[in-house]
C-alpha positions in Angstrom: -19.5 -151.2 40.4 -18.7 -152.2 37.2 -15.2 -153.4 35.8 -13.8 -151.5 32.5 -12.4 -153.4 29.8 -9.6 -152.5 27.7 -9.0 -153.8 24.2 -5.7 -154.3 22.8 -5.5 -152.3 20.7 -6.4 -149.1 23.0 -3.2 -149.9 25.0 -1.5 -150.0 22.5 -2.2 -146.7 21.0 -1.9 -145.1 24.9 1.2 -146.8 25.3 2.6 -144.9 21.8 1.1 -141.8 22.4 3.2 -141.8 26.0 6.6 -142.8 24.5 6.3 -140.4 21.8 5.3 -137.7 24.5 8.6 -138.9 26.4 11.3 -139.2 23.8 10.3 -136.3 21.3 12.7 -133.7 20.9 11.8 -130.0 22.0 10.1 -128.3 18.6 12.0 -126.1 16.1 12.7 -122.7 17.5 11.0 -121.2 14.9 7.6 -122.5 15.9 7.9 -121.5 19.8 5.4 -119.0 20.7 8.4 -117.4 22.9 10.3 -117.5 20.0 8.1 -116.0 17.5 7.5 -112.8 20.3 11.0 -112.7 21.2 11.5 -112.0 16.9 8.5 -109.9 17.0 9.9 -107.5 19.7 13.2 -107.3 18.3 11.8 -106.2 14.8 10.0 -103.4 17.1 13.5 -102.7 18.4 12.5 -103.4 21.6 15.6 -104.9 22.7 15.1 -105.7 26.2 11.7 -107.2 26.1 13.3 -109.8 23.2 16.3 -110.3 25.6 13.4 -111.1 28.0 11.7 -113.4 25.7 15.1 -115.1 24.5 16.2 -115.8 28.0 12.4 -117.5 28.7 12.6 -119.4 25.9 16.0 -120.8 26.8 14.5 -121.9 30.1 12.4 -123.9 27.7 15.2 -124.7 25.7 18.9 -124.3 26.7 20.4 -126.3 23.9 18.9 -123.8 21.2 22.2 -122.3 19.6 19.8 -120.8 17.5 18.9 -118.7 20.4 22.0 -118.5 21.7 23.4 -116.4 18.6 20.5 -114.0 18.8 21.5 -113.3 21.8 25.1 -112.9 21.1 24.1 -110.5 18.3 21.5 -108.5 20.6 24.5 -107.9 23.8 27.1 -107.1 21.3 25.2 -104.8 18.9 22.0 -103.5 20.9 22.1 -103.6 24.4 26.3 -102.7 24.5 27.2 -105.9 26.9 30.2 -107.4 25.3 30.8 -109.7 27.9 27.3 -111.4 27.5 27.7 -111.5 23.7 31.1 -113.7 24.0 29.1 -116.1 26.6 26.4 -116.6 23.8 28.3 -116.8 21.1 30.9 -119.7 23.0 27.5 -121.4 24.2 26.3 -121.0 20.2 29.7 -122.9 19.4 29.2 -125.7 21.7 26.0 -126.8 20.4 27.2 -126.6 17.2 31.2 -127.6 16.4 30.2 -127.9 13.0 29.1 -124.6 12.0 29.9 -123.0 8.8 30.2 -119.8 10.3 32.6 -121.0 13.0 35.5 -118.8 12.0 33.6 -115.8 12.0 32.0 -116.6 15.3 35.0 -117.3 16.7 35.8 -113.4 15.5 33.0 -112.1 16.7 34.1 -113.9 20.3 37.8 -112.0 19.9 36.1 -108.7 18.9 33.5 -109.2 21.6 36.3 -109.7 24.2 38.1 -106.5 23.1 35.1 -104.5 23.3 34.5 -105.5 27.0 38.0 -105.0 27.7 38.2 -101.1 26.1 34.7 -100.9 28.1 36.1 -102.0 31.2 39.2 -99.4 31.0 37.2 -96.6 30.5 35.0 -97.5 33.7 38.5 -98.2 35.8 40.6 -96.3 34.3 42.9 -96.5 37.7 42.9 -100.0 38.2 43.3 -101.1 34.3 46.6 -102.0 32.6 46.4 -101.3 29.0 47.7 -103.4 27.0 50.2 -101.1 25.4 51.5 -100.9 29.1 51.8 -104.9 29.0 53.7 -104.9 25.8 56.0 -102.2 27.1 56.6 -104.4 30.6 57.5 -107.7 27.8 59.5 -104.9 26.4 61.4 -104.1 29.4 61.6 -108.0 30.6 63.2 -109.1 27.1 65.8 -106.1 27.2 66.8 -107.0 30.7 66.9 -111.0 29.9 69.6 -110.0 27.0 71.4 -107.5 29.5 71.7 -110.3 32.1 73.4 -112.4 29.8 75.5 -110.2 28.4 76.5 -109.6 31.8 76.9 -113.1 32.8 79.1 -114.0 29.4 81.3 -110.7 30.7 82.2 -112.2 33.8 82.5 -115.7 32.8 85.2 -113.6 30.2 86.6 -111.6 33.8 87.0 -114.8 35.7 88.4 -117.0 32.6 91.0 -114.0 32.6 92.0 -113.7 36.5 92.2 -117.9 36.4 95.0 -116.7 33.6 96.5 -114.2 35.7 96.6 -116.3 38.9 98.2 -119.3 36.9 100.8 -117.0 35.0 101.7 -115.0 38.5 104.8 -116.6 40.7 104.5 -118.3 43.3 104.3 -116.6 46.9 108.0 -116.9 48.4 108.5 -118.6 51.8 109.1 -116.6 55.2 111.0 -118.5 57.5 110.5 -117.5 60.8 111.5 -118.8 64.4 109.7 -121.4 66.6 110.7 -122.2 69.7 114.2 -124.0 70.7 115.5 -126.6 68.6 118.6 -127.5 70.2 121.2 -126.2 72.6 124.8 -126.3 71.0 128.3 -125.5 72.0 130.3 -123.1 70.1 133.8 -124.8 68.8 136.8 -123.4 67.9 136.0 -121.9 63.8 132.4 -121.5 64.4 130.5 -118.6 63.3 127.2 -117.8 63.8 126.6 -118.7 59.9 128.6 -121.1 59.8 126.2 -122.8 62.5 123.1 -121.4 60.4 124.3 -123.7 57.7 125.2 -126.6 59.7 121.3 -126.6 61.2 119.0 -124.5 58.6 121.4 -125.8 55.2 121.9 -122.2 54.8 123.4 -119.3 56.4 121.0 -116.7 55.2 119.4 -117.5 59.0 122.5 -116.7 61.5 120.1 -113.6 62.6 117.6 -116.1 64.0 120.4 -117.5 66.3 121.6 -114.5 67.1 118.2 -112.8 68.3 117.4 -116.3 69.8 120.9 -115.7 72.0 121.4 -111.6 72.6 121.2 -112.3 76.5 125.0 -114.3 76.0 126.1 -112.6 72.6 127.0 -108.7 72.3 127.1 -108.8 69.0 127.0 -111.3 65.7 130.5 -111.4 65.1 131.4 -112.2 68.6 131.2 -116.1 69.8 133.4 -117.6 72.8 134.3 -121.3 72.6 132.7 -123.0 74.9 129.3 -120.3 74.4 126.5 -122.5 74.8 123.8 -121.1 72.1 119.9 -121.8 71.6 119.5 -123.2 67.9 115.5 -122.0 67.1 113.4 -124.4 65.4 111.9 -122.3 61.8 108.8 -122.8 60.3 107.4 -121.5 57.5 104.8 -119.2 56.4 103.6 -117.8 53.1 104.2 -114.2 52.6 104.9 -112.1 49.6 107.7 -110.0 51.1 111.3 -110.8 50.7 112.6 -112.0 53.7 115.6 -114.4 53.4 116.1 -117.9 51.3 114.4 -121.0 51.7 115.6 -124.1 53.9 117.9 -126.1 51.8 119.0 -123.5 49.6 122.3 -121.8 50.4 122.3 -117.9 50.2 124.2 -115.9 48.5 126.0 -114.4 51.8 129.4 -116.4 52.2 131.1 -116.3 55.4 133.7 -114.1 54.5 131.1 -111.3 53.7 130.8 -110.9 57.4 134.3 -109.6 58.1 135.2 -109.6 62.0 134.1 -112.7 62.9 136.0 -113.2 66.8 136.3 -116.8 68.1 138.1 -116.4 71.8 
């Protein structure tokens, strides 16, 4: 068998022709026989069969935008798929950020989306919220966001006005009331029962305490016997708002004398 030879310069051409095969980009739309039928069916206004042929020649092709805005323009204006159109027409951007016509696509995109939206509604009429309803619900949200603050300032106003009240109203008086046995103590000759009130409390406003803390040996306030032995009750003191005697360490107003009667035996 024999052996082939190869000259130098056939490699070389073999080895051009492969790179070019390799690197070469894909060839102008335009010039695609897909592309040229996909044109001549849309000019016959058969709008699915070009659909058909654009779609094969993307498979050949996806970076076309060229393609990709004829098929924008056939969903949106021919075959009544808005949705589809938006898709083509953001795929048409991508390839090419540089367009001329970028504001204008990017309106046919919003106008697209709106017509797939109003197409929607009218298939799910039930299940679709308008947008008028959504603007009426932002509506309703911002009037209730300015009525919760105008309610919040109110009371911050109410509780600015009862911290007034509370700091300009008087102080609760003290009750003074018995507990339990101080002391035991022995009537003397000139005792009273308020004169003893003021000797232990520094006040006789509380000779009623002694005397209901002694009713078992006394038969009545204004009789003591020397020699009586009495239970003095230890007071405490509790807040009240009803008048009900003077504090400890303030004198009343009740002098001795005002209890007329008074019997020492």
């Amino acid at each position: 068998m024999g052996t082939r030879v190869y000259s130098h310069g056939g490699v070389m051409f073999f080895l051009t022709v492969l790179f070019l095969s390799v690197s070469c980009s894909p060839p102008s739309e335009k010039a695609h026989p897909l592309f040229i039928k996909a044109e001549n069916l849309f000019k016959d206004r058969d709008y699915p069969g070009a659909e058909a042929a654009y779609q094969k020649y993307l498979d050949f092709n996806r970076q076309s935008p060229l393609t990709h805005e004829k098929l924008a323009g056939l969903y949106r204006n021919h075959l009544d798929d808005p949705f589809l159109a938006a898709y083509h027409y953001r795929r048409y951007l991508v390839y090419m950020p540089d367009s001329t016509d970028r504001e204008a696509i990017e309106a046919w995109i919003t106008a697209a989306e709106k017509d797939f939206a109003l197409k929607t509604q009218k298939r799910y009429p039930e299940d679709f919220i308008s947008l008028e309803y959504v603007s009426k619900l932002e509506d309703d949200k911002r009037r209730l966001v300015e009525y919760a603050l105008r309610i919040k300032d109110q009371n911050a106003q109410l509780l600015k006005q009862v911290k007034a009240d509370a700091s300009a109203r008087p102080a609760p008086k003290t009750e003074v009331v018995p507990d339990g046995i101080q002391e035991l103590y022995t009537v003397k000759h000139g005792d009273s029962l308020q004169k003893i009130s003021r000797d232990f409390y520094g006040t006789s406003a509380h000779y009623k305490f002694i005397y209901e803390a002694n009713t078992d040996v006394l038969k009545s306030e204004s009789r003591l016997s020397i020699g009586q032995t009495l239970k003095i009750p230890k007071l405490s003191e509790a807040s009240s708002e009803a008048e009900s005697g003077s504090p400890p360490g303030r004198d009343a107003a009740t002098p001795d004398d005002d209890y007329p009667g008074i019997i020492i035996e």
